[in-house]
N, C-alpha and C positions, 0 to 999 in steps of 0.2 A: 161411374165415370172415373177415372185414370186421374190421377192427379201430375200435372205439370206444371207445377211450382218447382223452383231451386237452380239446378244446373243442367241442360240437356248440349247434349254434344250432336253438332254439324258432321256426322261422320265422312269421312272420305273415304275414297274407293280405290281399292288398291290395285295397282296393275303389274304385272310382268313387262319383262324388256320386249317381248313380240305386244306386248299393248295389252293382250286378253285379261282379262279379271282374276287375281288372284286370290283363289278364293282361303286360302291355309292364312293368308296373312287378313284376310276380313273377318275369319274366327279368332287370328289373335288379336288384333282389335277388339273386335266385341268384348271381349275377356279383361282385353288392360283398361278397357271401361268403365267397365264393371265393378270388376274388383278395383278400382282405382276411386269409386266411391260415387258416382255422379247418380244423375236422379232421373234421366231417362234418356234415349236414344233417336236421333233424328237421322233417316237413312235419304238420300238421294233428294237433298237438296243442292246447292249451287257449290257446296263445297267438296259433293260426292260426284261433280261433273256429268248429274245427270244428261244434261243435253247432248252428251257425247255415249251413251249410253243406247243399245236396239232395246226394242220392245221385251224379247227376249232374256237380252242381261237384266237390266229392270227385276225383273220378276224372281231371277236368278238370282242377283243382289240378295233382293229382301227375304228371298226365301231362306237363303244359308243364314242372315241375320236373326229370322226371327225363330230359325232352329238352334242357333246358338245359344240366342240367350233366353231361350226356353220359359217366358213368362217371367224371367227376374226382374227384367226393367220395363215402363210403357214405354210403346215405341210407335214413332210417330214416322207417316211415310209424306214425302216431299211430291205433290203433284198438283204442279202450275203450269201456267202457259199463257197464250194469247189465243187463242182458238177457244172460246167458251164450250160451245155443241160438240169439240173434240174432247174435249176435259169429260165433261157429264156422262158421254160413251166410253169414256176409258175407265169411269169406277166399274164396268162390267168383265172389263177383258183382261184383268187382274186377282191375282187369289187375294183376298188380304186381310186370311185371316191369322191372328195374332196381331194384327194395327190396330193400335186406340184410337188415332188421330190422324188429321190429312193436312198438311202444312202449303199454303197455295201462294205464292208469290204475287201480287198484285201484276195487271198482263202489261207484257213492256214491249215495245217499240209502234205497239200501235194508238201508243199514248192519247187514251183514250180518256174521256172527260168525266169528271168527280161522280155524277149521275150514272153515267158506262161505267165506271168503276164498280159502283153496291148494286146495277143490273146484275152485272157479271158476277158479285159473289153472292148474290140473293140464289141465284139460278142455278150456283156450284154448290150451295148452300142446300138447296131444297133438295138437289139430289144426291148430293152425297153418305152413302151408306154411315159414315164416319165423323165425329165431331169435327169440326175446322180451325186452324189455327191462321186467320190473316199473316199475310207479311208483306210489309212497308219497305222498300229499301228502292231507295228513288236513285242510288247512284248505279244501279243496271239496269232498271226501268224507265229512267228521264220522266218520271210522274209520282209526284207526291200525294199520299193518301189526305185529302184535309180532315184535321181535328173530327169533321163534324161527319165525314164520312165513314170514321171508326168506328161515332159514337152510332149514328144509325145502325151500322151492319153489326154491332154489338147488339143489340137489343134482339137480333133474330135466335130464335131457341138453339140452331145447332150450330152457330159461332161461339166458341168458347173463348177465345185468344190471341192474341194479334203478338207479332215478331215486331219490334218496332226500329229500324233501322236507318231513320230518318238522319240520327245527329242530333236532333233538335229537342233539347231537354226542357222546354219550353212548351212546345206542341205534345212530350210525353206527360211531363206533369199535370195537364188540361188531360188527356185521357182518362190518367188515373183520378184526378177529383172527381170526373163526370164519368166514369165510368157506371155500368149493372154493377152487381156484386160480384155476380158471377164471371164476368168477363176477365181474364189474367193479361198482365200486361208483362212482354215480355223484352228484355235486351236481346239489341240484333250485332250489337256493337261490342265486343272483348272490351275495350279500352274504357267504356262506359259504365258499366255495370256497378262501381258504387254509389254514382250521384242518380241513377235508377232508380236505386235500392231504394236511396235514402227517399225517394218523390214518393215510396210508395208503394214502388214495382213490383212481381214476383219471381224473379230470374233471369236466367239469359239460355239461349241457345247459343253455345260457345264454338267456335276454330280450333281456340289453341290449348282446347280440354283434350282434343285427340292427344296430344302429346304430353299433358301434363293433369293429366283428370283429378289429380286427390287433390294440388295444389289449388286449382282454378276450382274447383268446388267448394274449399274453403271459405273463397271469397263471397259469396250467397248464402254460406251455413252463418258465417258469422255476421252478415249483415241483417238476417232475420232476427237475430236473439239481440241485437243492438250493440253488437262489440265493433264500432267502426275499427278502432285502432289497429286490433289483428286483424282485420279485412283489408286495411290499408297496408298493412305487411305483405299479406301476399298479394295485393296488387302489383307493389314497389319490385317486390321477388321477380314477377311474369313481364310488365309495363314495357321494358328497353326488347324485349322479345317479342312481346305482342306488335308493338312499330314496325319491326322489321318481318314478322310473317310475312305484311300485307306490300312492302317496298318494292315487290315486283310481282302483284297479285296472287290471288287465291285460288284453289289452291296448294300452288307451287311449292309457297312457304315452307305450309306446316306438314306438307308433305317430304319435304326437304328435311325437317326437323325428325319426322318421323323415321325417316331412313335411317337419320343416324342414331337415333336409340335404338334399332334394331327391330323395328315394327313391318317393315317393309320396303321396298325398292324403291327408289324415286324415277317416280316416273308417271306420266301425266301424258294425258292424249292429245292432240292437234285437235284445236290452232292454238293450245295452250303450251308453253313450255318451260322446262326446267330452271330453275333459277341458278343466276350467275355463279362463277367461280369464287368471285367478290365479297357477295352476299352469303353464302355457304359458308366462308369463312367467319362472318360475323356472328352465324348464327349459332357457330362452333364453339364461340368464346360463350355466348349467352349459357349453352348448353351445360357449359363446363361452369360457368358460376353457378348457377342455378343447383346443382349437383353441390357444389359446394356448400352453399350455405345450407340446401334442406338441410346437406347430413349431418350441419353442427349442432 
């Protein structure tokens, strides 16, 4: 099994001005990834705007992704929903081979009860060709995972690992003491990732790694070997950028961010849209200190 401890990156998906999938700017991504140092790859999750995604792009996506990066890094594929019995038929009607892992959002709007919750991943669970990675994040779901419901659906053999996105460092710390061993606990939160670390944790699934992947991986590499101080550095470095990705949701942000390093277009599909003139501009000055101080 793959190992996903450290730093894996939320990738986003890059689109042309007609909207379509550009797919020249999804291999340089993959690339400034890569070589940018991080520790594996999470394709079409909520930051790769899967839900705006056909069956067909989907497939497309992952497939230039896992040609690109041709076994260097595990890479994990993003497939949740609310529809249980649609999920379970959709590991069929997918190639997906080069995925170590399946990352599954706990199911949102039909805020379903603590009990329907571990139904629901016992069932995604049993069938899933692919190890699982839960994920918690109550602020698009309106349903929080309880403590007690991690620690249950931890214990099944092909749960490996939960995204934990709650906020509540209090409910993650209680994970990590009662955790399996084997169970990895993971940041769902940029902003969070060193009081994580410090409960315990074993990394994060990062946003604003697209953009800055050696920096933001730093901050996991040196929280493992116990150098808070430099980890605290490049928190302090990302921190005033990381606030403002999310000031007019994700992701706009760091898609925004992206453009101007030369990564790709900004541009993002309906009912989602571009971020202000306002904001751009702030994110411009981040960009530029940021730059400044790595190069010193």
């Amino acid at each position: 099994m793959k190992d996903f401890r450290g730093t894996g990156v939320a990738m986003v998906t890059p689109f042309k001005s007609d909207k379509s999938v550009d797919f020249n700017a999804l291999e340089k991504l993959t690339n400034h990834l890569i070589d940018g140092g991080v520790d594996y790859l999470v394709v079409q999750g909520t930051t790769g705007e899967s839900a705006t995604l056909t069956k067909d792009e989907k497939q497309e996506v992952l497939s230039c992704i896992v040609s690109e990066n041709n076994d260097r890094l595990p890479l994990v594929w993003g497939h949740g929903g609310n529809n249980t019995q649609a999920l379970i038929e959709g590991f069929s009607q997918f190639d997906l081979n080069g995925v170590d892992a399946v990352l599954a959002a706990s199911p949102y709007y039909n805020k379903p009860t603590q009990p329907g919750i571990v139904a629901h991943y016992k069932a995604y669970a049993d069938a899933s060709p692919l190890p699982v990675i839960l994920y918690n994040v109550p602020g698009r779901t309106a349903s929080n995972m309880a403590t007690a419901t991690t620690l249950e659906l931890a214990e099944h053999q092909n749960i490996i690992a939960i995204k934990e996105a709650s906020g509540d460092l209090s409910q993650v710390g209680t994970i990590i003491k009662n955790r399996p061993s084997k169970f990895l606990v993971l940041s769902g939160d940029d902003p969070l990732i060193i009081p994580h670390m410090a409960l315990g944790g074993d990394g994060i699934i990062s946003v604003v790694a697209n953009a800055f992947p050696r920096q933001f991986s730093e901050i996991s590499r040196q929280c493992f070997i116990g150098d808070y101080n430099t980890a605290r550095q490049f928190h302090y470095l990302l921190i005033d950028l990381i606030h403002l990705l999310f000031a007019e949701g994700n992701p706009g942000g760091v898609k925004a961010v992206c453009h101007m390093l030369g990564l790709m277009d900004n541009e993002v599909r309906l009912p989602l849209a571009p971020v202000s003139s306002e904001l751009m501009k702030k994110l411009e000055v981040q960009i530029e200190r940021i730059g400044a101080i790595a190069s010193v």
